[in-house]
DOVODO-982108 format. One line per 8 residues: number of its first residue (from 0); their letters; for each residue x, y, z of C-alpha. Coordinates in steps of 0.001 Angstrom, whole numbers, always signed. Layout:
N
NUM	A	X,Y,Z  ...
This chain:
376
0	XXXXXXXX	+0,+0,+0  +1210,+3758,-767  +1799,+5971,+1662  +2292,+10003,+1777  +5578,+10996,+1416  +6855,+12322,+4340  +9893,+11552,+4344  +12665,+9755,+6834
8	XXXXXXXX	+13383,+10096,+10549  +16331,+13014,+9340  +12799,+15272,+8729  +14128,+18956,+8251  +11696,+20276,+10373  +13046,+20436,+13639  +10620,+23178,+15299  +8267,+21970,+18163
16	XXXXXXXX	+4616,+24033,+19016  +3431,+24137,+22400  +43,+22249,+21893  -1657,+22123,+25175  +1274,+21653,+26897  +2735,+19102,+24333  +5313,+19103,+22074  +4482,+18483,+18986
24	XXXXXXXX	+6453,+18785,+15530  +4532,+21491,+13675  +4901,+19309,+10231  +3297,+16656,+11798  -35,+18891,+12974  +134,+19426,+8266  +282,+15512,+7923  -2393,+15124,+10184
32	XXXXXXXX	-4713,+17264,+8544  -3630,+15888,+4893  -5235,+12269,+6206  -8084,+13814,+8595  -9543,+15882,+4976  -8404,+13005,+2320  -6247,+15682,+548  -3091,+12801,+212
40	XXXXXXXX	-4021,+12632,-3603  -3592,+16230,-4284  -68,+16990,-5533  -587,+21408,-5117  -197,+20556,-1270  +3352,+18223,-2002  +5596,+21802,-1729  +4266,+22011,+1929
48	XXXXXXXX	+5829,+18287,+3112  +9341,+20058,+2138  +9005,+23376,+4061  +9861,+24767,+7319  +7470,+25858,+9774  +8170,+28328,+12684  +5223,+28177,+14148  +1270,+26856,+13478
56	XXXXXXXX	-355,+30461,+12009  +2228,+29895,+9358  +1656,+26393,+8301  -1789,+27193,+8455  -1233,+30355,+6212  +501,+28162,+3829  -2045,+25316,+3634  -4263,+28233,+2946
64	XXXXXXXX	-2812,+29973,+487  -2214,+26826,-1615  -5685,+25573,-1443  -7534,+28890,-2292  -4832,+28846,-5367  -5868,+25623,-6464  -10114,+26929,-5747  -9623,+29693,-7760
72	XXXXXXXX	-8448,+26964,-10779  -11701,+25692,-10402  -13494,+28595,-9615  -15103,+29825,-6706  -17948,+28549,-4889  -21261,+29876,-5778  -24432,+29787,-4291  -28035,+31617,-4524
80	XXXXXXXX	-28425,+34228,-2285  -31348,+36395,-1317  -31286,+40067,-2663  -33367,+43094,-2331  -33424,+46350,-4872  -35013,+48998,-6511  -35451,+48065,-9929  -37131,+49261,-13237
88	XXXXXXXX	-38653,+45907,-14397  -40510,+43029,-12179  -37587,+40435,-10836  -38137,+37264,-8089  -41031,+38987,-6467  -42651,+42063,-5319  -41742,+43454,-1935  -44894,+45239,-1368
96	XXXXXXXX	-43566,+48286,+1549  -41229,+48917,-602  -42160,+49403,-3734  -45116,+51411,-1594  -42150,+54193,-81  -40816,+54339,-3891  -44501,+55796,-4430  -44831,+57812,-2359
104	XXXXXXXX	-41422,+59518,-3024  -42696,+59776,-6593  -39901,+57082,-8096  -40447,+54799,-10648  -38946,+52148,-9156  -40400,+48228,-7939  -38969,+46850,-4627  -38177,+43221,-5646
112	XXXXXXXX	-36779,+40124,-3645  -34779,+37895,-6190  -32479,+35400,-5767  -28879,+35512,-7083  -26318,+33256,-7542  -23045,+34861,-5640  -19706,+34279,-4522  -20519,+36351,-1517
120	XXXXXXXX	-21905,+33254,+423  -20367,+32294,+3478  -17916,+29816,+2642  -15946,+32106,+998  -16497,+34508,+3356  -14685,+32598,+6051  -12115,+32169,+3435  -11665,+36026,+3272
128	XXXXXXXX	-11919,+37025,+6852  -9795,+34171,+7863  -7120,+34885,+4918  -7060,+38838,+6327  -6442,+38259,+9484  -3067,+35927,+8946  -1837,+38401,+6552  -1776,+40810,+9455
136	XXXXXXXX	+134,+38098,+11635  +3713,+39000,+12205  +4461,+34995,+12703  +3341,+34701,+9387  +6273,+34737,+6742  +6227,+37503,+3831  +5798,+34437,+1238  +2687,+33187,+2591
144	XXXXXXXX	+1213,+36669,+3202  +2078,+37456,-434  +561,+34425,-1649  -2577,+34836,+283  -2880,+38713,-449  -2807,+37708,-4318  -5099,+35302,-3725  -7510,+37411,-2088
152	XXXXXXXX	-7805,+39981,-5355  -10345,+37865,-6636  -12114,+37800,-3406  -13354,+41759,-4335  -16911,+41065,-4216  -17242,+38748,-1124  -17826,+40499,+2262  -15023,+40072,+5053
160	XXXXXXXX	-17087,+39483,+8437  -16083,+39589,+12110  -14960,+36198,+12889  -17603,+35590,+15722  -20444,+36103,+13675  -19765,+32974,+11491  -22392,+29920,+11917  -20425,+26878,+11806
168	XXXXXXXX	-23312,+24597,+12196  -24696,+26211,+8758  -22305,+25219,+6802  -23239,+22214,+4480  -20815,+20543,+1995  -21920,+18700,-1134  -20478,+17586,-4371  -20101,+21197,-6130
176	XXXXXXXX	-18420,+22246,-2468  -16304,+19328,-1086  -13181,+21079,-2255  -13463,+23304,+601  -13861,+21056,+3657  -9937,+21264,+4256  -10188,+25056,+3835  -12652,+25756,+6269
184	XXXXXXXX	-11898,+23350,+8871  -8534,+25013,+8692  -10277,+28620,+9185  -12426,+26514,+11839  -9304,+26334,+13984  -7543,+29446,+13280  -11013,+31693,+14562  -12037,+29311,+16714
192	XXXXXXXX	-9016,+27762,+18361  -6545,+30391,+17571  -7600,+33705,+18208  -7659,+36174,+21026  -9368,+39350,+21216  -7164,+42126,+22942  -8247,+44847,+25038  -8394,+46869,+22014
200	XXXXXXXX	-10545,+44829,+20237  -7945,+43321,+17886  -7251,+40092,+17107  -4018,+38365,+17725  -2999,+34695,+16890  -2417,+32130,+20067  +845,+30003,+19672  -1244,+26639,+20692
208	XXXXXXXX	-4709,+25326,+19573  -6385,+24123,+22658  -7114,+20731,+23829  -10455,+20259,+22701  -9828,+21028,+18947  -6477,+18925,+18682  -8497,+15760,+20542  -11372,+16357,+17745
216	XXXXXXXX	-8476,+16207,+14734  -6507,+13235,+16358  -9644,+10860,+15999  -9903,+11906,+12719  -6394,+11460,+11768  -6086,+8087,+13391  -9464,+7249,+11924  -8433,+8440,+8524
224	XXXXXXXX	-5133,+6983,+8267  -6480,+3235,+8915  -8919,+3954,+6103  -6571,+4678,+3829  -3853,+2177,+4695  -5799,-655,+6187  -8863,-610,+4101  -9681,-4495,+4011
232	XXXXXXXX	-9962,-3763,+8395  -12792,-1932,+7099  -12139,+1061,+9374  -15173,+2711,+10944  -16383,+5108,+13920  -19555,+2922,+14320  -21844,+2591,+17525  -21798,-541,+20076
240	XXXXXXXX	-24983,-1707,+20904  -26381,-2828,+24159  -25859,-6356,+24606  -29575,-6888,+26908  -30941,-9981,+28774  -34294,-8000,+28354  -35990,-4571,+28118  -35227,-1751,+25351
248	XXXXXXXX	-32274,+278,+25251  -34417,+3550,+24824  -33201,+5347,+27729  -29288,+4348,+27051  -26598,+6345,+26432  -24788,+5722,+22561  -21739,+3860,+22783  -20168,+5892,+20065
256	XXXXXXXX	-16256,+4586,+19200  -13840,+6497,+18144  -12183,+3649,+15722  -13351,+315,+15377  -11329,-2139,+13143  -12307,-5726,+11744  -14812,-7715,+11819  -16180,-10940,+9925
264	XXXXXXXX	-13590,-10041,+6860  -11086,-10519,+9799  -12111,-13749,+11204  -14181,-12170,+13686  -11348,-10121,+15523  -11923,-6850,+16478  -10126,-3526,+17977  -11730,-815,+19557
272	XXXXXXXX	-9398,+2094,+19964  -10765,+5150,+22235  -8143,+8227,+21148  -7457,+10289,+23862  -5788,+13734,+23408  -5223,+14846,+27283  -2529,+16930,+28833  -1889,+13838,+31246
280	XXXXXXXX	-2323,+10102,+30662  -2561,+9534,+34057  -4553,+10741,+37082  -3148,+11397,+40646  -4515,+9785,+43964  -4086,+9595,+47637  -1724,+11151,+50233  +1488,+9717,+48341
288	XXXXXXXX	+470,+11018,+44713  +400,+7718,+43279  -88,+7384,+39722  -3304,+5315,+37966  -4949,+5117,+34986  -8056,+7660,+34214  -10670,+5348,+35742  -13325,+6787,+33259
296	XXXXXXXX	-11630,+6058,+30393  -10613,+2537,+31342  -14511,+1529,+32221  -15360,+3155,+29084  -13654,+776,+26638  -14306,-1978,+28884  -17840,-1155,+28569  -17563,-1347,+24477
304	XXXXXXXX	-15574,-4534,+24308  -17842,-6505,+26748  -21075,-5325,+24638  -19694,-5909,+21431  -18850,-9235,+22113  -21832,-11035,+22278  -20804,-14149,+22594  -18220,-13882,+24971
312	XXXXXXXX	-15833,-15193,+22201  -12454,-13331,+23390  -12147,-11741,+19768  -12853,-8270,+20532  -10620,-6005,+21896  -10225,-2381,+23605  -7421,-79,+23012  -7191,+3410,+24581
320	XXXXXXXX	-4483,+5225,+22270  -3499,+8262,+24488  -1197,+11364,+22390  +1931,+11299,+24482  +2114,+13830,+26932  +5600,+15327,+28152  +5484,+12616,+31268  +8245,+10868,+32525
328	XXXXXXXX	+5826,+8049,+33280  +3571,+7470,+30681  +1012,+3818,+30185  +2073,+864,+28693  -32,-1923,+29440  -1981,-4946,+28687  -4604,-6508,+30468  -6750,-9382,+30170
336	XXXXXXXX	-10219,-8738,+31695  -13258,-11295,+31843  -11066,-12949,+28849  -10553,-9835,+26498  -7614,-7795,+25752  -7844,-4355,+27318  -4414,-2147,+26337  -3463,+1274,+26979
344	XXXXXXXX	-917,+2810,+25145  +1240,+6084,+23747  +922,+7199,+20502  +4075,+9691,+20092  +3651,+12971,+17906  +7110,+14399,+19256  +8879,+12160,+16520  +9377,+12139,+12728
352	XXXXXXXX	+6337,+11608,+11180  +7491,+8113,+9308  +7640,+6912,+12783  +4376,+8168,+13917  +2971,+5798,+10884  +4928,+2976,+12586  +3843,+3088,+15913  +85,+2793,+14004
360	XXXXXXXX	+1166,+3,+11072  +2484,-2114,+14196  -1100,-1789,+15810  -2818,-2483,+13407  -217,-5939,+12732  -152,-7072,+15824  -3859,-7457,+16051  -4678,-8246,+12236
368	XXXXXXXX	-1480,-10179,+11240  -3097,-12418,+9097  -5547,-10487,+7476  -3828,-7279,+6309  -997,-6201,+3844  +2160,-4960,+4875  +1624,-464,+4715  +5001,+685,+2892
């Protein structure tokens, strides 16, 4: 099977970002996005794999600029939106108050409500407001600003918008749009994990995305990268379901995994893998500070392996994949509980990305050794 070329362990990019209080190599954040928003296949996004990066507004600002380069190939997107004028002739239809104040100030004129189709819909306005603000970043180099200010001359008749003001939950992508799902969950994190409002009302760029954003991009990454390495493991987020003696399951919660490999193409064996993206793997008790497991998280996966398999067959088992913290003591463990495999482990982002992709190839081997092909 292919794999992105990111090169060997003597990766040029030596810069860390302070992510939450973890190191983590700032190419590695680009080659998580490039499997998280399937953009592997597109060669305009190759250049990036070979730069350095001095901090995150600038790889963002580069991912950016190339990908509005390559939407203005296309063309942008376009949409119907709703517009209101004074016009000579009848258009859409007649907005009655109006076209009533026109009379009445003796003009000629019919107050219509037409649709039109426009660039100035709100995907590319996120692309504008979000481009504008990194140009004004001083972490942002002059290359990237240059390439994004270019870029943004044939954004003249979209509106730039404050960033708060932007719906996220509005946005819906289909096929004449899916070229900008990269884009705008890039913006997504720059105005929503990224920026700070000063006393003056300004913006200014964080140097970390917080917690919550990088957990929501590791699933998808480790989620992502299965699916396109490990295919025949037919990789999935898919939903446990109560395993009842009797009753409904109405009132239950959804078990909801992150990653779920295998199945009956795999002889029955499966891996659930929880991805956790915490500042610490492990939680503190007692008077002596002693060191356990997050008890949550361990009855969680317990709780999906011992539903999902029904039969009590010892084929199904539980992973909790934590990012590696900086810890001196981080988890390493295997257990066997009521006769299933329960493992927590360290999934390190502090390294060259080629051996990121090992650490995962070697999961997925050492459960699915006989039903998957070797990832090169």
């Amino acid at each position: 099977m292919s794999r992105i070329n990111c090169g060997t362990g003597k990766m040029h990019c030596a810069v860390f970002s302070m992510i939450s209080n973890k190191a983590i190599l700032i190419k590695n954040i680009y080659y998580m996005l490039t499997y998280a928003f399937q953009v592997l296949k597109q060669s305009n996004y190759d250049e990036i794999a070979s730069e350095e990066f001095e901090n995150i507004h600038d790889l963002f600002a580069a991912i950016l600029a190339k990908g509005i380069a390559r939407q203005l190939k296309q063309g942008l997107y376009r949409e119907y939106v709703t517009e209101r004028d004074n016009l000579s002739v009848m258009r859409g239809k007649l907005e009655f108050q109006g076209t009533m104040n026109n009379k009445l100030q003796r003009r000629q004129m019919l107050s219509c409500e037409y649709d039109e189709l426009s660039e100035n819909n709100i995907f590319n306005q996120i692309l504008k407001t979000t481009s504008t603000i990194l140009i004004q970043q001083p972490t942002v180099s002059v290359n990237h600003k240059t390439a994004l200010k270019k870029s943004m001359l044939f954004f003249g008749n979209v509106d730039r918008k404050e960033p708060t003001c932007f719906q996220w939950n509005r946005l819906r992508f289909e096929k004449n749009n899916q070229s900008y799902r990269l884009l705008l969950n890039i913006c997504f994190f720059v105005l929503e994990g990224l920026l700070l409002t000063t006393e003056k009302g300004e913006y200014k760029m964080a140097s970390f995305l917080d917690e919550q954003h990088m957990s929501r991009l590791y699933e998808k990454f480790i989620l992502e990268y299965y699916r396109y390495h490990y295919p025949e493991l037919r990789p999935a987020a898919s939903q446990v379901a109560w395993n009842l003696d009797d009753g409904t399951d109405d009132f239950l919660p959804v078990m909801q995994t992150d990653i779920t490999l295998g199945g009956a193409a795999s002889g029955g064996i499966i891996l659930i893998i929880d991805a956790k993206y915490y500042t610490r793997t492990m939680q503190v008790q007692g008077q002596y500070d002693s060191r356990t497991l997050h008890s949550n998280n361990l009855y969680q996966i317990f709780t999906y392996v011992k539903n999902k398999d029904v039969g009590n067959t010892g084929k199904v088992a539980g992973m909790l994949l934590y990012a590696k913290p900086d810890e001196a003591i981080t988890p390493d463990c295997d257990f066997r509980m009521s006769g299933n495999k329960i493992s927590v482990k360290t999934l390190d982002l502090n390294i060259a990305f080629a051996d990121i992709a090992a650490q995962l190839d070697q999961i997925a081997l050492t459960y699915f050794s006989d039903h998957t092909e070797s990832a090169t």
